[in-house]
C-alpha positions in Angstrom: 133.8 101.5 91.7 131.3 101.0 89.0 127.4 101.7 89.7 125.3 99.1 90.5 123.8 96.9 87.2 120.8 95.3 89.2 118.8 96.9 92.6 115.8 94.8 94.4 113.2 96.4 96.3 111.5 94.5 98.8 108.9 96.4 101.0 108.6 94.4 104.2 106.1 94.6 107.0 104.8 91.7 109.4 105.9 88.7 107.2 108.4 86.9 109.6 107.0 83.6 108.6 108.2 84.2 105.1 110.5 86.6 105.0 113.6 83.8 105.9 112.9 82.2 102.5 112.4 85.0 100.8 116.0 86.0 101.6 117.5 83.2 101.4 116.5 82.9 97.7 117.9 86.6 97.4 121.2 85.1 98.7 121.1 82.4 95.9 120.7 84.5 92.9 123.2 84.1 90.1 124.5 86.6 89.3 123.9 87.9 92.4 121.9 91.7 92.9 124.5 94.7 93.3 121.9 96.5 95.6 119.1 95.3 98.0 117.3 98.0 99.2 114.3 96.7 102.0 112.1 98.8 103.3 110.9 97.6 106.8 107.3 99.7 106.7 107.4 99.8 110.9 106.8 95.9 111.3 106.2 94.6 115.1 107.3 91.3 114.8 110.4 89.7 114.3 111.0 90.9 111.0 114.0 93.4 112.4 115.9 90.4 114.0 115.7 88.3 111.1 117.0 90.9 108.6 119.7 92.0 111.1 120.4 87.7 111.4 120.9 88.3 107.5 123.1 91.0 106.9 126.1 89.2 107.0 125.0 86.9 103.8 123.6 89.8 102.1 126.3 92.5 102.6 124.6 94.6 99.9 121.5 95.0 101.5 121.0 98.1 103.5 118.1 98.1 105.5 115.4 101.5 105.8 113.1 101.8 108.5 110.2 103.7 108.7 106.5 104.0 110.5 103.7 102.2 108.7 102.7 103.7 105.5 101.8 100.8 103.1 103.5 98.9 100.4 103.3 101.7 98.2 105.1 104.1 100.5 107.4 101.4 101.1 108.6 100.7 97.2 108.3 104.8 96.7 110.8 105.0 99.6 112.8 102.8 97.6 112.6 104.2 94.4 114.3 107.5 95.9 117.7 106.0 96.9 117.8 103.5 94.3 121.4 103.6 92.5 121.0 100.1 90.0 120.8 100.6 86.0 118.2 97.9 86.3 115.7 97.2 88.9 112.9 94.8 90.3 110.6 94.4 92.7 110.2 91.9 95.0 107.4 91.1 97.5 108.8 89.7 101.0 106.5 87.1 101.5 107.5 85.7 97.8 110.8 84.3 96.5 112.5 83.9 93.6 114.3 81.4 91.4 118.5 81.3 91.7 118.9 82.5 87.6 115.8 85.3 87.8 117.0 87.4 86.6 119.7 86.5 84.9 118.9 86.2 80.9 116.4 89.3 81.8 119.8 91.8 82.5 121.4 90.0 79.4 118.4 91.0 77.2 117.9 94.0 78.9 121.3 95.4 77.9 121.3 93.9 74.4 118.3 94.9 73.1 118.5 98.4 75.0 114.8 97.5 76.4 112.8 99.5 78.7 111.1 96.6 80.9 111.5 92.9 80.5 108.4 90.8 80.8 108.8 87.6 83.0 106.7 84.8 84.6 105.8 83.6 87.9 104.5 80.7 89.5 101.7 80.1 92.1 102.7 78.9 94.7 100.3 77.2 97.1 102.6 76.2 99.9 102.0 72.1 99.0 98.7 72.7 99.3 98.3 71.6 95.5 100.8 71.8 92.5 102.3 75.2 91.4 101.6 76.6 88.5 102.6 79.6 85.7 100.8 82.9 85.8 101.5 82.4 81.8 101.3 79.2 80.7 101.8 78.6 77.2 102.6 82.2 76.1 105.4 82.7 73.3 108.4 84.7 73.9 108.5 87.5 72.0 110.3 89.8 70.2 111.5 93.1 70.8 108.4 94.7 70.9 106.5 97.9 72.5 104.8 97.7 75.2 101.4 98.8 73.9 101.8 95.5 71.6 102.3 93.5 74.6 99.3 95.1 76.1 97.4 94.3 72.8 98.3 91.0 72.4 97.3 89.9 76.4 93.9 91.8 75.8 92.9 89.8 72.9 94.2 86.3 74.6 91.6 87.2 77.0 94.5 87.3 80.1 96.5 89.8 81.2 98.3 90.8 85.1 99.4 93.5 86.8 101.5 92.1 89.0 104.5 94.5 89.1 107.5 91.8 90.5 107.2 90.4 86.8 108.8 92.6 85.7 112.8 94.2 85.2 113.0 97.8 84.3 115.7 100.4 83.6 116.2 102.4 86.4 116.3 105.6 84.0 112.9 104.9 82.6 111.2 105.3 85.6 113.0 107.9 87.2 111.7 109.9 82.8 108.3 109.1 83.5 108.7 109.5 87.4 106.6 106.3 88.2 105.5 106.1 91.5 102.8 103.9 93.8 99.7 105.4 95.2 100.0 105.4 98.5 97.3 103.6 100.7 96.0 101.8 97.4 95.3 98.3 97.7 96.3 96.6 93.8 98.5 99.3 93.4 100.3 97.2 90.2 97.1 98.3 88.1 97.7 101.3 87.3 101.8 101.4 88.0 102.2 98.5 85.1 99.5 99.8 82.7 101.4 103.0 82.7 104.6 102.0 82.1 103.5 99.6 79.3 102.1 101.9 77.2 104.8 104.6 78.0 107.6 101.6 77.0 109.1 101.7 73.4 110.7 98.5 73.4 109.8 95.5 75.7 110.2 91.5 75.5 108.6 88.7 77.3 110.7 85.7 77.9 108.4 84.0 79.8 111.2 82.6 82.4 109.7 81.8 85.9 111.4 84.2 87.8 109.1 84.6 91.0 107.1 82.3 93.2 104.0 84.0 94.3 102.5 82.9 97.6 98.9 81.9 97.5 98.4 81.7 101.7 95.2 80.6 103.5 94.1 83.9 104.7 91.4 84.1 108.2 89.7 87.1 108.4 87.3 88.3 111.3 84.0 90.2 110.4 86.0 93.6 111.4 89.5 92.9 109.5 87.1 91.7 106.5 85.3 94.6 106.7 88.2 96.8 106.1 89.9 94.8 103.6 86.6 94.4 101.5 86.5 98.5 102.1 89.5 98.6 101.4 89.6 97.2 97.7 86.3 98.4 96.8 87.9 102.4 97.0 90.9 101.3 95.7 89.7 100.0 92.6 87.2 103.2 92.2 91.0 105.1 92.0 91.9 102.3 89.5 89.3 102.1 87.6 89.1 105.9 87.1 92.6 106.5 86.4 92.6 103.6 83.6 89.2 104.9 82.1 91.9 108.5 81.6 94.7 106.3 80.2 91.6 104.7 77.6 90.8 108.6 76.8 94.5 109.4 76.1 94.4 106.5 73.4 91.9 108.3 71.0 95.0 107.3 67.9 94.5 103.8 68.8 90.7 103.1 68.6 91.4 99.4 68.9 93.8 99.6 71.9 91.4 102.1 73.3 88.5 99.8 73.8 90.2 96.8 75.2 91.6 99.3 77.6 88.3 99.7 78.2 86.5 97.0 78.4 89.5 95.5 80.5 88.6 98.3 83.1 85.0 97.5 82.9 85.2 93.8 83.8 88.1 94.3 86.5 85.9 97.0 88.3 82.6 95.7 87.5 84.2 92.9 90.2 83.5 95.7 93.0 79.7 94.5 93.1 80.7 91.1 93.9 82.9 92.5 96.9 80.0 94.5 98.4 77.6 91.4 99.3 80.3 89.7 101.2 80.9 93.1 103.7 80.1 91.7 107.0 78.3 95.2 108.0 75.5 95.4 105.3 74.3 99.2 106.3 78.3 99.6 105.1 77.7 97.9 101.8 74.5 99.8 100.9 75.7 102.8 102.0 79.0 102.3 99.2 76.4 100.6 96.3 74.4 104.1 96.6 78.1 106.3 96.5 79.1 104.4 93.7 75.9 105.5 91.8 76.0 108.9 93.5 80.0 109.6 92.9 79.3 108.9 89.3 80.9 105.8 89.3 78.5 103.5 87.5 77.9 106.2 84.7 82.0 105.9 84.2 81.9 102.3 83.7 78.6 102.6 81.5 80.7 105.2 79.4 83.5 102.3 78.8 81.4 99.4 78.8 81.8 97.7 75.1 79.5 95.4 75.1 75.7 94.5 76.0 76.8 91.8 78.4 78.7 94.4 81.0 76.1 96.9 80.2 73.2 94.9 81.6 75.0 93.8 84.8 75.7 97.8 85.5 71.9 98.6 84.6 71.1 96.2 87.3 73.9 97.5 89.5 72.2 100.9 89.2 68.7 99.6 89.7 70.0 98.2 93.4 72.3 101.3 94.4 69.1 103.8 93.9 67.0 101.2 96.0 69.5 100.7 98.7 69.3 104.9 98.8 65.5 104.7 98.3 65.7 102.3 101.7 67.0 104.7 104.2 
């Protein structure tokens, strides 16, 4: 039997209202995947039953249960048992177009490419008209991926999302990519990684994904530790792309959009803090960011006068909220 040209990993956990289209769509691919790895990351609803309802249409699936870890844990459990020469992710409360991925494996083995860039719609669940992540981006070339980077710094728009994407298996497994567990935007630093570690890339822009844009109800606690949540994650972010901008010291020009990209994603943390329901919480994080040497890191990166004054003013309200207690 040959090996497996295309694998899917699909970390699931609570999404039973979803999940049934989300598989269905897997079902209608054409060419259909070779291997559907799901990771159900200890759900309590009726996520089991419907994947168990679906293994009869998806005979390739095979199904790994675990106790909650996270969506990370879940696509690194993945990863390890993974068999495809090619491989995407896909989120379980999203779903994807019949022909996804279709010219992306044709491409892939053609041009001997390391990742394939895609597109994806919004999708708003009728709530208003869908729309591309890209919209009005070129195809490209075969190109590196630090280009590709490059080019979606100076258009001003670039995502992280890591389901627009098809990689080769063996390119991952070289650089031994993996998810940070527990990190919330975990895409940020996965896909900023692999682009400037891939030699030869293209972007087709085909929509190959719908992304889910749900209405989302929060109580003070759960939006308390959400808000948490992001804010710490995107400290690891932000920190581990300020290293990847040090790294670039060849590429001055690549270097400081890097940077500058990092500054205006994390400098987004300070709009997070004001909306914490528990506002002893919120100081108490401004004054760590200051304290943890946070602020200076951004201040290091910033490129411009613009981001430097909002993280002087940052500064001058984390050392008052510490001056307060």
């Amino acid at each position: 039997m040959s090996a497996p040209l295309l694998t899917l990993v699909v970390p699931v956990y609570n999404v039973a209202p979803y999940l049934p289209r989300c598989l269905e769509s897997l079902a209608a691919l054409s060419p259909p995947a070779d291997e559907i790895i799901v990771v159900d990351d200890g759900s309590t609803d009726e996520c089991p039953r419907i994947l168990a309802e679906f293994g009869s249409r998806l005979p390739q699936m095979r199904v790994i249960r675990q106790e909650n870890g996270g969506l990370s844990a879940a696509r690194n459990t993945a990863l390890e048992v993974a068999t495809g020469a090619y491989l995407a992710f896909v989120d379980s409360d999203d779903f994807v177009s019949p022909d996804a991925y279709a010219e992306a494996l044709r491409l892939a083995q053609d041009d001997g490419l390391d990742m394939v860039l895609l597109n994806a719609n919004y999708h708003f669940e009728g709530r208003e008209a869908d729309y591309p992540i890209y919209a009005n981006v070129a195809a490209t070339e075969v190109i590196t991926g630090r280009e590709w980077l490059r080019r979606r710094f100076r258009a001003g728009r670039f995502l992280h999302m890591v389901w627009m994407h098809l990689y080769r298996r063996d390119f991952i497994e070289r650089h031994h990519f993996r998810f940070i567990p527990r990190l919330i935007h975990e895409d940020v630093i996965w896909t900023t990684e692999a682009l400037l570690a891939a030699q030869r890339v293209r972007y087709t822009g085909h929509i190959a994904v719908h992304y889910r844009i749900p209405v989302r109800r929060f109580n003070p606690e759960q939006a308390q530790r959400r808000l948490q949540a992001i804010v710490d994650s995107s400290v690891v972010n932000a920190e581990a792309l300020a290293r990847m901008a040090d790294s670039l010291d060849h590429d001055a020009e690549l270097q400081g959009m890097l940077s500058d990209h990092l500054v205006d994603g994390a400098l987004s943390v300070f709009h997070k803090l004001p909306k914490m329901p528990d506002r002893h919480a919120a100081a108490t994080t401004l004054q760590r960011l200051r304290e943890s040497g946070f602020i200076g890191l951004l201040w290091r990166h910033a490129r411009s006068a613009a981001q430097r004054r909002r993280l002087a003013r940052h500064w001058l309200r984390s050392w008052l909220a510490g001056f307060g207690k």
